[in-house]
C-alpha positions in Angstrom: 0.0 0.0 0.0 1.5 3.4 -1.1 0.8 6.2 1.3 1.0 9.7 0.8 0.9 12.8 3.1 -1.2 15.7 2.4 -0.6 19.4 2.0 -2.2 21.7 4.8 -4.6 23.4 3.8 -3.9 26.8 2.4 -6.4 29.0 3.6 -5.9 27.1 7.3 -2.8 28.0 10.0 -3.9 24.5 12.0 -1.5 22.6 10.3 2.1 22.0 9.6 4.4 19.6 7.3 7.9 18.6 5.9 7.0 17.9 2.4 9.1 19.4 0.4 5.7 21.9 -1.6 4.7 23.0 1.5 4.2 26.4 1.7 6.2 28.4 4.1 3.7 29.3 6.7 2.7 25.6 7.5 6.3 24.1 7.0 8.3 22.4 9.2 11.2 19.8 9.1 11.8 15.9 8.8 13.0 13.8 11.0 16.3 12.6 10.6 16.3 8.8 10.4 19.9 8.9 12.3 20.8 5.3 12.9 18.3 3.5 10.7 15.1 3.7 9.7 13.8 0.7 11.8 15.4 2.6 14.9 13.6 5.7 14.0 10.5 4.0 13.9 11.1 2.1 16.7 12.0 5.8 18.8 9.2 8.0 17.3 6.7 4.7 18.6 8.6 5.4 21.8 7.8 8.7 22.2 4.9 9.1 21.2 3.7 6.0 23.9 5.0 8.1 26.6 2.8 10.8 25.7 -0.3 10.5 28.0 -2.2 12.5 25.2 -1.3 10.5 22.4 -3.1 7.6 21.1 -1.6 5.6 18.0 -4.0 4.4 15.9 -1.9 2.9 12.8 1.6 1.8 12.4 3.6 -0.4 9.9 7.2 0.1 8.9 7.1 3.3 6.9 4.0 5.0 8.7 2.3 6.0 11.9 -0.7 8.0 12.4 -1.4 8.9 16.1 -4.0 11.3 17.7 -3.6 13.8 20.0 -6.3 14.8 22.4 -5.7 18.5 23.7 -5.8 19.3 27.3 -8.3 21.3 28.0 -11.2 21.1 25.0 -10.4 17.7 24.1 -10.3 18.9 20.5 -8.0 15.9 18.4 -5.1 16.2 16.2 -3.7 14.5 13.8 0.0 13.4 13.8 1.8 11.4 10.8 4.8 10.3 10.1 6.2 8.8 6.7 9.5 7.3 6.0 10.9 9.4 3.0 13.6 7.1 1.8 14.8 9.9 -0.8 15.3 11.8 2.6 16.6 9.5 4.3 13.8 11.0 7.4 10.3 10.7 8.4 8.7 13.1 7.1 5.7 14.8 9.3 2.1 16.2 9.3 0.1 17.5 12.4 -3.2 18.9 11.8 -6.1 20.2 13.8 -9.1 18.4 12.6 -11.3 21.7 13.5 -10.7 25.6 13.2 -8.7 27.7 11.3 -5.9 28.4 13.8 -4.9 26.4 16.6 -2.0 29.1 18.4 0.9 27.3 16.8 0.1 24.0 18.9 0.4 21.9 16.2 4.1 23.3 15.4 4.9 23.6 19.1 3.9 19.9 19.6 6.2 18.7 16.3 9.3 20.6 18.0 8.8 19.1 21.1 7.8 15.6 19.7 11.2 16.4 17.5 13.5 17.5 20.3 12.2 13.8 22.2 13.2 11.5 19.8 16.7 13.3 18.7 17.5 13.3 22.6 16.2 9.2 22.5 18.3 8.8 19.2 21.5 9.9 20.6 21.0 8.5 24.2 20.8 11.4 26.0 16.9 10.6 27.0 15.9 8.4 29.3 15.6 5.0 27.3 
């Protein structure tokens, strides 16, 4: 099964991506696949289980797609990530499923989720 990320939205600032024709205001960057890919995987999975918030709800080798249940209005977003083997990285998606604009938590959330799994990748996390 091929599987594709999509853009975000133009007209929406709930969303934000590492493909490569992503406009500027919704794009963000890959994740490095720094040992292997199956170790990437492996970490991202890691992560995102320790995330009280998170829920994955599909994973195979090249893709995961977990949901993320906001704090306080319970609104869900969703979270993929697709092994880009031209990349050499997993490339990333997080949208709001409602609104328009979502105060950058979508962006702040990939950062964080980013700054995680670099930390796991080069041992400095807790493993």
């Amino acid at each position: 099964m091929t599987r594709n990320l999509k853009l975000c939205p133009a007209h929406k600032r709930n969303c934000v991506s590492s493909l490569d024709d992503e406009s500027d205001k919704h794009r963000t960057e890959s994740i490095p696949a720094a040992k292997s890919q199956q170790h990437t995987y492996r970490t991202i999975i890691s992560v995102l289980e320790e995330n009280s918030e998170c829920t994955i709800e599909t994973e195979d080798e090249q893709y995961i797609h977990a949901v993320f249940r906001t704090k306080w209005l319970k609104f869900k977003d969703d979270v993929e990530f697709l092994y880009n083997d031209e990349k050499k990285a997993f490339d990333v998606r997080s949208a709001a499923r409602v609104g328009h604009y979502d105060f950058e938590v979508n962006r702040r959330r990939l950062e964080k989720l980013r700054s995680r799994i670099t930390e796991k990748q080069q041992g400095t996390g807790d493993q």
